[in-house]
C-alpha positions in Angstrom: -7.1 71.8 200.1 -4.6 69.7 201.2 -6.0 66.5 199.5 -6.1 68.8 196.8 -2.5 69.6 196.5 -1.1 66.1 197.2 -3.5 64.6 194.4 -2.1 67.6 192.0 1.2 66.2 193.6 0.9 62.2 192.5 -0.6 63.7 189.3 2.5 65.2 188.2 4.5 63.0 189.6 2.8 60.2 186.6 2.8 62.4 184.1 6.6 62.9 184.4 6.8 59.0 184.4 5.0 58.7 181.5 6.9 61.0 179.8 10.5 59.6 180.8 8.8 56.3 179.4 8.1 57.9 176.1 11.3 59.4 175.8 13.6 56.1 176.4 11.8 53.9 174.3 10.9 56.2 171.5 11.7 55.0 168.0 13.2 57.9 167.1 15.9 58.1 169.4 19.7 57.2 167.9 21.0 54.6 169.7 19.9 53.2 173.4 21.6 50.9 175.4 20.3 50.3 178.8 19.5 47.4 180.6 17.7 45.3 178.1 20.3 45.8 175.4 20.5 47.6 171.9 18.3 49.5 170.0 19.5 51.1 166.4 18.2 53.6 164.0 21.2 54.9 162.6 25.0 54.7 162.3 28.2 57.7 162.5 26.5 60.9 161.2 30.2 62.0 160.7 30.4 59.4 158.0 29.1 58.9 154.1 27.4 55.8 155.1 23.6 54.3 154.6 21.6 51.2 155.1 19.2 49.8 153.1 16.7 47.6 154.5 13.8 45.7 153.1 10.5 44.4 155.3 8.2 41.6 155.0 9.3 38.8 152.3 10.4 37.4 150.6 8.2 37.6 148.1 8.5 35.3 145.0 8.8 38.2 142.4 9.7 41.3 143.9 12.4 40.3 145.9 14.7 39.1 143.0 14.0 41.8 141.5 15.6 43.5 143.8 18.4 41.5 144.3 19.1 42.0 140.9 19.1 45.7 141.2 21.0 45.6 144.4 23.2 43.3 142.2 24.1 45.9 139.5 24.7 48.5 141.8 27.2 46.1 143.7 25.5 47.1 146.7 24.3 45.1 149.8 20.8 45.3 152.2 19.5 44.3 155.0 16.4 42.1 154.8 13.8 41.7 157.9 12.1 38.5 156.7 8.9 37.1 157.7 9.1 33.5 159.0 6.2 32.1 157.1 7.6 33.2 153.7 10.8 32.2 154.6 9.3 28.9 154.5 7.6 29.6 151.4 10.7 30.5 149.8 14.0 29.5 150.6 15.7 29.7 147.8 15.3 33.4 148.0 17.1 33.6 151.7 19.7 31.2 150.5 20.4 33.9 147.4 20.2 36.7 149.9 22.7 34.9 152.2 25.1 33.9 149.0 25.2 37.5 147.7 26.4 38.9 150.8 23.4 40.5 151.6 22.2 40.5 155.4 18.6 39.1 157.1 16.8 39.9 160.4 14.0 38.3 162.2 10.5 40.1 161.2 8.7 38.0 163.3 6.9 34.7 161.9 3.5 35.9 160.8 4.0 40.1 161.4 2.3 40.0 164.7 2.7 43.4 166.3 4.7 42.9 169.9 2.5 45.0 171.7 -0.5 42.8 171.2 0.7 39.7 171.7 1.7 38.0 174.7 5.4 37.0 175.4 5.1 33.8 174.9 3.6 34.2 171.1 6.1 36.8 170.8 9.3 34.0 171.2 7.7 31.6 169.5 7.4 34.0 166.6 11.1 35.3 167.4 11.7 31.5 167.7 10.3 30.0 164.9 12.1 32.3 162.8 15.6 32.2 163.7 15.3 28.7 163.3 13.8 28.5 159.6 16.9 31.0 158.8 19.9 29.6 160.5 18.8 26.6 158.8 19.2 27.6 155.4 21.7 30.2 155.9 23.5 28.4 158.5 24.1 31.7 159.8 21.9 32.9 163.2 20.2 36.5 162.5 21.5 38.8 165.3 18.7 41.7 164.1 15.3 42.1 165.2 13.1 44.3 163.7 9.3 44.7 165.6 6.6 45.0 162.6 5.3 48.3 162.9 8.1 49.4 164.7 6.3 48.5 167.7 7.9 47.4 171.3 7.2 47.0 174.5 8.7 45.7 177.8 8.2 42.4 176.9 10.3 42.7 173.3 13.1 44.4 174.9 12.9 41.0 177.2 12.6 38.5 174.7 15.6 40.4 172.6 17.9 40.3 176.0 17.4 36.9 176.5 18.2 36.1 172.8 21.8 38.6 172.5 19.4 40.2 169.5 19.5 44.1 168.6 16.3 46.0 168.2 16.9 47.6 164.8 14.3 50.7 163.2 14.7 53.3 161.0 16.2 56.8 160.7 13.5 59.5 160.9 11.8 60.1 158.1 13.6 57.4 156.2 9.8 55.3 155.9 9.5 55.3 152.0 6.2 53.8 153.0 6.6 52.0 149.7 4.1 49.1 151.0 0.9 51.6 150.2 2.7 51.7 146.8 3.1 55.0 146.5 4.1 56.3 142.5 7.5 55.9 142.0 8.7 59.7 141.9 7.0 59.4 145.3 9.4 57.1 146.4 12.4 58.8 145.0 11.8 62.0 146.7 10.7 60.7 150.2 13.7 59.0 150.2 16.8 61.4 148.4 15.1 65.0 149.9 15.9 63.7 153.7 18.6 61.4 153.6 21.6 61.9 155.8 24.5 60.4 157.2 24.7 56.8 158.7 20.1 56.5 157.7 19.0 53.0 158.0 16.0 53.6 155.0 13.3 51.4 155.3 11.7 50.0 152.2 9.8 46.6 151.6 10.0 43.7 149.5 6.8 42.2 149.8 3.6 44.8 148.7 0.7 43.4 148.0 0.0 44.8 144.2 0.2 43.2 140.9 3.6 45.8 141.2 6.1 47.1 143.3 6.8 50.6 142.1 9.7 49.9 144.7 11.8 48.2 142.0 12.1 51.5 139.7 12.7 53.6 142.2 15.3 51.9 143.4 16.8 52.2 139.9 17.1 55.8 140.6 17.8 55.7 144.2 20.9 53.8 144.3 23.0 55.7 141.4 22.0 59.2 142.7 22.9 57.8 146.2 26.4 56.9 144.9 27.2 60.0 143.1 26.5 61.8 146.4 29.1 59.5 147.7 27.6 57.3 150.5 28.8 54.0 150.9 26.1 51.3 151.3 26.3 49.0 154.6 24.6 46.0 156.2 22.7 46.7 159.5 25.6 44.8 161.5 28.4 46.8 159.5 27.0 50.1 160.4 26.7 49.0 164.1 30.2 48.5 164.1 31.2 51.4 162.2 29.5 53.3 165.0 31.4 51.5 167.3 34.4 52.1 166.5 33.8 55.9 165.9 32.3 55.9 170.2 35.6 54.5 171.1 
């Protein structure tokens, strides 16, 4: 009986570590700073602020095409861009850069970070921040894991670098890489957004289309007449801040 109860005991005991575990490092949770730095899903809730951010290019078509969008709107993103197509592409980071637009590491090849050891991890982070400094001559300080995945050793490799950890506002995923219709995207995106969201959308889709483009079209007008004001990743940090000050 007593073997019983201290097994029960050390049982309980793990399943409150666990869940302390799951707690701190959940994605969902605002903003963390702890030993390993800075992680970010949103900005002030008290102000008319959003950030758009785009994953996974650039891509050779879709992402002027949303520069040009984000152009006309005279509004600025966030992109989390993929080493490889970085390479691919560079004139698209060097337009992204010119236009005042911002651009976080995505990894080199999308590897998720909890699969991979740490090693391939900061050679992916590595890789990277070199193809974009040198064509932007401007380091990214923004990480974003691909599937919004982290473990111990991200938080690590992100320390060691002075990087932030940047996701996404719940239920901000427009999940506009299955290419969802285009009124899908529209109301996933306008029936849940709130103060200081960081909105995730993507660049790069694998289709003869990204449905991503239009929607945008509708997105960003409607977004203005409810009167947010549209902010880098980095901008939004600082707004927040300020406002914890």
């Amino acid at each position: 009986m007593k073997k019983k109860k201290i097994f029960l005991s050390i049982l309980f005991f793990y399943i409150l570590i666990i869940i302390l575990v799951e707690y701190t490092f959940n994605p969902l949770i605002s903003t963390l700073s702890n030993n390993y730095g800075k992680i970010v899903n949103h900005g002030p809730k008290e102000e008319k602020v959003i950030a758009l951010t785009f994953d996974d290019g650039p891509h050779p078509i879709y992402t002027d095409e949303i520069l040009d969008v984000l152009k006309e709107y005279d509004v600025k993103a966030t992109f989390f861009v993929l080493g490889k197509f970085a390479e691919l592409y560079p004139d698209i980071i060097k337009r992204q850069s010119r236009e005042g637009h911002e651009i976080g590491n995505h990894t080199y090849s999308h590897v998720d970070p909890k699969k991979v050891s740490k090693e391939k991890l900061l050679d992916e982070y590595e890789r990277t921040q070199n193809i974009v400094t040198n064509l932007t001559n401007k380091e990214p300080k923004l990480f974003r894991p691909p599937y919004g995945s982290f473990n111990s050793n991200t938080l690590d490799v992100m320390e060691m670098n002075d990087t932030i950890i940047v996701l996404w506002s719940a239920y901000q995923d427009s999940k506009d890489w299955s290419n969802p219709k285009v009124e899908k995207i529209i109301n996933t995106t306008l029936s849940n957004v709130k103060n200081g969201d960081i909105i995730l959308f993507h660049d790069y889709v694998y289709y003869d289309k990204s449905n991503t483009i239009e929607a945008l079209k509708k997105i960003l007008p409607e977004l203005k007449n409810r009167g947010y004001n549209f902010l880098t990743i980095s901008e939004l940090i600082d707004l927040e801040t300020k406002s914890n000050e």
